[in-house]
N, C-alpha and C positions, 0 to 999 in steps of 0.2 A: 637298432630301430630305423625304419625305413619313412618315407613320405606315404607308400601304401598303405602300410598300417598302424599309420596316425588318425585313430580319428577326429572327425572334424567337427566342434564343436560348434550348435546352431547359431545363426545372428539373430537378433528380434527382427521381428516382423516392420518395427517402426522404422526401422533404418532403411528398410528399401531394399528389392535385390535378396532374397534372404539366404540365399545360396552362396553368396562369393565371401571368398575367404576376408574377415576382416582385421585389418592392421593398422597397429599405433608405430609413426616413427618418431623418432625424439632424438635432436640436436644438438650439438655443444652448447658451452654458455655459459658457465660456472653456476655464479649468485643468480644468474637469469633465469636458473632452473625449474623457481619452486613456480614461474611462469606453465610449465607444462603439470606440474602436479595440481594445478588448481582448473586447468582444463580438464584434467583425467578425472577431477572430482566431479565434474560438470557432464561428463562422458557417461558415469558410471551412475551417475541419478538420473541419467535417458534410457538407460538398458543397455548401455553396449556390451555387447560378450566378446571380447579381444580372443580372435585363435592366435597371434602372431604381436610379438612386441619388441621394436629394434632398436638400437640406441647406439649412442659414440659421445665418451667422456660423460660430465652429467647427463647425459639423455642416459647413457647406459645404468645410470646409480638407480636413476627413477625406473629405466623399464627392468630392472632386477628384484625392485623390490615391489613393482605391479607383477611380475611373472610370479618371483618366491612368496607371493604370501594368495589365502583364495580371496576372492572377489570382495568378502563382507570384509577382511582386514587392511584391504590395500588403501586407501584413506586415510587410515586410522595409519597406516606404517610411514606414509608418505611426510604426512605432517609431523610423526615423531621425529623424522629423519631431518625435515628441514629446521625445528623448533630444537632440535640436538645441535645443530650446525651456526645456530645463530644464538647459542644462549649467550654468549658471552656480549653480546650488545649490551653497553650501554645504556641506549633510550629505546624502550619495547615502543611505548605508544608511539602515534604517531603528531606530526608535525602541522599546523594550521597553515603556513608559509611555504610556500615552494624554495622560495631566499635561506629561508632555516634549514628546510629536506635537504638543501644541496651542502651546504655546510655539515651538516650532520652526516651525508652520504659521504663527502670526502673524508672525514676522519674516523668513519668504518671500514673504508677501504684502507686508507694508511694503519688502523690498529690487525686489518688481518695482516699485512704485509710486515708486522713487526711481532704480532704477536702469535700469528697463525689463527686457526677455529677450531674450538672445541668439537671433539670427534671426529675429527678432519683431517686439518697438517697443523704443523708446529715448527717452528725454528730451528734448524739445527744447534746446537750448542758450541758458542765459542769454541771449548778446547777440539771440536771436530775438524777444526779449523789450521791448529798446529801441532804441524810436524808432521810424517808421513806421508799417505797418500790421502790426499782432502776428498771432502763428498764431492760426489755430480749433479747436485741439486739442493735447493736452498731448504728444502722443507723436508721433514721426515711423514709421511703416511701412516705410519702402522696402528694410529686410532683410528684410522678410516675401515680400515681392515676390521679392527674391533666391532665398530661400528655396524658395518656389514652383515658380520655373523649375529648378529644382536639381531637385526629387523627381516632378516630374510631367510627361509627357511630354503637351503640350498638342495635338500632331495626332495621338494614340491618341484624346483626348477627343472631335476633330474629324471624327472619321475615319467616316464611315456605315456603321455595323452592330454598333460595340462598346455600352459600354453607355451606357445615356442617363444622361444629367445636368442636373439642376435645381438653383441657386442663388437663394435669395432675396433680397432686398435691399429697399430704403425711396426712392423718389424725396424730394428734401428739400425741394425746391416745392413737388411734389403733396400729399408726405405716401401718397401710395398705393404699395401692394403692388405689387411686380415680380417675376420667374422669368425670370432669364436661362437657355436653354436648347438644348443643342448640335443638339437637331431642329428650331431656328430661327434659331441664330446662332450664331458661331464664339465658342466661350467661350476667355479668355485670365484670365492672372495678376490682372488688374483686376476683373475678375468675381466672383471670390475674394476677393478683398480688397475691395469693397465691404459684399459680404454681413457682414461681420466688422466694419464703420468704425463702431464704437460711439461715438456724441459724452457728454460733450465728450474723453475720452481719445482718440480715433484720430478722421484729418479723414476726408473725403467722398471718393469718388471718383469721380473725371469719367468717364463711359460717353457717349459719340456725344453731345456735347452739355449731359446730362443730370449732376446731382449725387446721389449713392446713400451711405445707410448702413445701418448693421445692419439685418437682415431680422425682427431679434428685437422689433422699436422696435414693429411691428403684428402680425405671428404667429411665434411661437419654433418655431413648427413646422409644417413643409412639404405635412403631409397631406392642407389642402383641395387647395392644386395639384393633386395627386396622384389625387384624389378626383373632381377636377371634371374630368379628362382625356375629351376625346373622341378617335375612339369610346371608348366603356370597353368593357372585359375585366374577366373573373376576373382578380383579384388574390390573392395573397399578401402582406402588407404587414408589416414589422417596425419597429416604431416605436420607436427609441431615445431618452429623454426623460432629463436630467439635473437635474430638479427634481421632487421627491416631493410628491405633494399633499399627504397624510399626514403628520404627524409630533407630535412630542409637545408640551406647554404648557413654551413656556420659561420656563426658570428667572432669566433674566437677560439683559440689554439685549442683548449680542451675540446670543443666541440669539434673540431677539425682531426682529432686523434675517434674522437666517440667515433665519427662518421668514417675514418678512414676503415677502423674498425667492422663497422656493423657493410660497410660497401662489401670488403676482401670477406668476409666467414657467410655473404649471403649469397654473394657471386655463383659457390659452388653450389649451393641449394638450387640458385634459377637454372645452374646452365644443365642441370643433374634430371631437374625436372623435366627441362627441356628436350634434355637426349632422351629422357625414358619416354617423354610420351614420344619420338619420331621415331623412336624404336618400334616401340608398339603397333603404332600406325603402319609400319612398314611390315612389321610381320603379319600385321591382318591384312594387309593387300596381296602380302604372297598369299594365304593359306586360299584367300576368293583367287586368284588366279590360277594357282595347283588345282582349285575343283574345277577348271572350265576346261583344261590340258585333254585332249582327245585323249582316249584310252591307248593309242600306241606311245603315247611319251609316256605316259604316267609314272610305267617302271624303270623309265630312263637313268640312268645315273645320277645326272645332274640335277634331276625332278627328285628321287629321293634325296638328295644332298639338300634343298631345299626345304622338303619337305621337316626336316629336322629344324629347320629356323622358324619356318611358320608357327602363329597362334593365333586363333580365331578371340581370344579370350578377352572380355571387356572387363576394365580398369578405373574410376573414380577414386579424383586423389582432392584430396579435402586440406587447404590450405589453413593453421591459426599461425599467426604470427606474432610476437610480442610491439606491440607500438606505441610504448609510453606517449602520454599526453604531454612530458614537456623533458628536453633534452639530460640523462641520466650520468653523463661524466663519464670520461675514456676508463674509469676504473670499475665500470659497471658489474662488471662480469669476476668482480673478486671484492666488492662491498656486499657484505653479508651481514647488515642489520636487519634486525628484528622485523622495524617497521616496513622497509623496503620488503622485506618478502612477503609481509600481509598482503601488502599492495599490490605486487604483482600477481601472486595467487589470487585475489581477490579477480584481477581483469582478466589472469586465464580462465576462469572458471564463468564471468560477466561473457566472456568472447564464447567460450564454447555452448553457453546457454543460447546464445542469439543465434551463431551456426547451429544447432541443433535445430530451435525453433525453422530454423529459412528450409532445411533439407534438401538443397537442392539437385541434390544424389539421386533424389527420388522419382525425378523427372526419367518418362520412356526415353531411351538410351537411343540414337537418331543414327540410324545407319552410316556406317561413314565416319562415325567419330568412338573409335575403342578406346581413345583416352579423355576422359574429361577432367581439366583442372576447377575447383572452387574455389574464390576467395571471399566469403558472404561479408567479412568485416572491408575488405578495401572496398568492395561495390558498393557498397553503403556509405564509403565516407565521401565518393565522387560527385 
């Protein structure tokens, strides 16, 4: 199966631009996840028609199981998948006190870290421990894997003409960035689960050969893939990111780890963004410069050499970002209560409602500018 004959599935009309290919990217972040599934529910009661869905670690679980299932069930799979992951909580409802939330948030993060998550990982077993050759990793996976084949129909993934899908993951000899992807390989439950194999908690997993973990270890976010696709097209791109550059001087060591946290896994999103759109820009200055080239260069060598970097192609990239209302604990991203995921799902789905309403995508596209970033929640808070 090729890019040529793929076809290309229409966008609505409300989104703007109806012609450019449109794409969900999705970010590391563990427990932070069900952040991006509660925008996709917000995405998907606007009409979006996703041709393209990319992901690294949780962002890959979530765009596996928006790719493997069609439109009307992926909701419905998404919130199985996170209400699977967080049964074992304790306290479903939610807390009146923030003093209480954070007490309750530390001691779901300390019972996954002891007990694991149902569906998910699990402890390894003492006796693994002695004699032999010990594990590589504290947690065992293979209900996640269960889990997987449960919610996600993996020949809809496979199937030529629904939507693409991009996984990232870490070769762990190479150390280099990988993209498993259904327009060149049949993606299966291991594909997903390596993207996800954070060391030393969850082990490697074996693909043709090859050893794979988290795709977060070198980029938490999918965009250059995404970005460096040939051919390119007009994009529409929604980047959902679960670490705030931003945020305030903490007060105290935990919040001093949260932040160190959310600074280093957001770093790569900015600088990532940053490189693609001066990419961009640059390739749209060659492609107006190659057409002004008097006809005796044109067929120059060097003017075709060229000619192959050029893209005239416009690009809006739609920032949500997760930005809790009040500081969530350096364990954020492996506290998987019940209530905590309401909440978050709750203000991806509040955030992508209000970006949807602002549309600012929608605005004529100003010569000169082939990349435009959105962020409608930061402009708002300023």
């Amino acid at each position: 199966m090729t890019e040529s004959t793929r076809p290309d599935p229409p966008t609505p009309q409300a989104l703007g631009h109806s012609r450019r290919r449109t794409v969900l990217v999705l970010q590391g972040g563990g427990a932070l996840g069900s952040y991006q599934a509660g925008v996709y529910e917000a995405l998907a009661e606007g009409g979006l028609s996703l041709d393209w869905v990319a992901g690294v670690s949780i962002g890959a679980v979530n765009a596996a199981i928006i790719a493997g299932n069609p439109p009307e069930r992926r909701v419905e799979h998404l919130r199985e998948f996170w209400q699977t992951i967080t049964g074992s909580s304790a306290l479903w409802w939610d807390l009146p006190y923030e003093g209480w939330r954070a007490l309750h948030r530390q001691g779901a993060a300390t019972a996954a870290v002891l007990f694991g998550q149902p569906g998910f990982f699990r402890p390894r077993p003492v006796n693994a421990w002695l004699g032999g050759q010990p594990p590589v990793s504290y947690y065992d996976t293979s209900e996640l894997g269960q889990t997987l084949a449960r919610l996600i129909d993996f020949d809809r993934i496979n199937h030529p003409g629904n939507t693409r899908l991009s996984i990232g993951a870490v070769n762990v000899e190479t150390g280099n960035m990988t993209y498993f992807d259904n327009m060149k390989q049949r993606i299966g439950p291991e594909h997903i689960m390596a993207s996800g194999a954070l060391p030393p908690g969850l082990a490697s997993v074996a693909i043709d050969g090859a050893q794979y973990w988290d795709g977060g270890l070198v980029s938490n976010t999918p965009l250059q893939h995404v970005m460096d696709f040939e051919p390119r097209e007009d994009m529409l791109v929604f980047q959902i990111d679960l670490f705030p550059a931003r945020g305030k001087l903490p007060e105290n060591l935990d919040e001093v780890a949260e932040r160190d946290k959310d600074i280093r896994y957001s770093s790569r999103t900015r600088s990532g963004t940053n490189n693609a759109r001066v990419r961009q820009e640059l390739r749209n200055r060659l492609f107006t410069f190659l057409d002004r080239l008097p006809e005796e260069l044109r067929e120059d060598p060097v003017a075709e050499h060229l000619r192959a970097l050029a893209c005239p192609k416009m690009v809006d990239i739609v920032h949500l970002i997760y930005r809790p209302a009040t500081p969530q604990g350096s364990a954020k991203d492996y506290e998987f209560s019940r209530a905590t995921m309401e909440r978050r799902w709750r203000q991806g789905r509040d955030n992508a409602h209000t970006t949807l309403a602002a549309a600012p995508w929608k605005a004529e596209i100003v010569a000169g500018a082939p990349v435009r970033v959105f962020d409608v929640l930061a402009t708002a808070q300023r």
